[in-house]
C-alpha positions as MATLAB code, in Angstrom:
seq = 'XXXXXXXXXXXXXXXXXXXXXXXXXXXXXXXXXXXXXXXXXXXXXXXXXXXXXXXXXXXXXXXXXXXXXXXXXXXXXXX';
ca = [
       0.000    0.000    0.000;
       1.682    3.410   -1.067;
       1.432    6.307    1.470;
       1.517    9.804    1.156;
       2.504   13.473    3.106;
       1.108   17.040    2.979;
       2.927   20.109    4.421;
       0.498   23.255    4.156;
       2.043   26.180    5.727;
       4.899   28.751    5.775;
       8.381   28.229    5.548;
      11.275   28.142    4.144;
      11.792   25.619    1.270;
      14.449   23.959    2.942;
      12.472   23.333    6.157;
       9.812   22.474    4.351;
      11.262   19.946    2.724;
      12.901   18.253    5.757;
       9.939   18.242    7.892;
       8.407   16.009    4.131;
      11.184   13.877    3.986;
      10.997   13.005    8.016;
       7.248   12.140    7.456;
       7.949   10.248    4.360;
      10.199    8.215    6.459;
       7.585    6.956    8.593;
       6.093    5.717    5.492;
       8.784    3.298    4.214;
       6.919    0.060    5.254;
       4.133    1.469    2.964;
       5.862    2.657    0.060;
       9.889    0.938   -0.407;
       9.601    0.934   -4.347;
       9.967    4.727   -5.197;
       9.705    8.305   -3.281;
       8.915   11.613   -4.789;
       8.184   15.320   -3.418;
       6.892   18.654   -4.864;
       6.928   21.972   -3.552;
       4.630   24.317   -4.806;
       5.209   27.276   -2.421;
       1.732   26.566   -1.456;
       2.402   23.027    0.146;
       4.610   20.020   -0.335;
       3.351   16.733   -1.565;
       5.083   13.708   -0.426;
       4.804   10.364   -1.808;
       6.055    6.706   -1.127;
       5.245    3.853   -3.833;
       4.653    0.169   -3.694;
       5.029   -1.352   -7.033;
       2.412   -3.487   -7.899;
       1.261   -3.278  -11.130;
       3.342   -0.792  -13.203;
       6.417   -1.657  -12.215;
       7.647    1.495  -14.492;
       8.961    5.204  -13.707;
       5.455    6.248  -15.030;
       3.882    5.299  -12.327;
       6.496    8.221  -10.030;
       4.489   10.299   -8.109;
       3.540   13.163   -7.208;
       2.494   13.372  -11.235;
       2.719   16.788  -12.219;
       0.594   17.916  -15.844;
       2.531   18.459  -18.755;
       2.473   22.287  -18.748;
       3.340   22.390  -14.736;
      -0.300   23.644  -14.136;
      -1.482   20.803  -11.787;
       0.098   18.541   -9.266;
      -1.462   15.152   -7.900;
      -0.789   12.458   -5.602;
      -3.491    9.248   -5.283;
      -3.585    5.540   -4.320;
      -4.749    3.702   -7.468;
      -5.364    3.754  -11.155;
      -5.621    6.201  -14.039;
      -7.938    4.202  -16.933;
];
């Protein structure tokens, strides 16, 4: 089962991103297969993967739109 963080508040990126990474690593056990964070100045997604089906970088989250406009993390499948 994959897991994933949010950080909404202020902060410097930096702090930010270490407060993601410790919460991600209370995820391992959830996610071991991949790990992937975004910072939108808004609020950090975190994300750990387990690989199940798509054993493939395409499944790397967070997935971010191809003209940077959106941002998304999720548990399951895109049909």
């Amino acid at each position: 089962m994959c897991g994933f963080v949010v950080f909404a508040g202020e902060g410097d990126a930096g702090q930010r991103a270490t407060v993601v990474c410790s919460m991600l690593a209370t995820l391992g056990h959830r996610g071991p297969d991949d790990e992937g964070i975004v910072d939108d100045e808004l609020a950090v997604l975190g994300f750990r993967r387990l690989s199940i089906l798509d054993l493939t970088a395409h499944g790397h989250q967070p997935m971010t739109s191809a003209d940077g406009r959106y941002t998304i993390v999720f548990n399951g499948e895109i049909l």
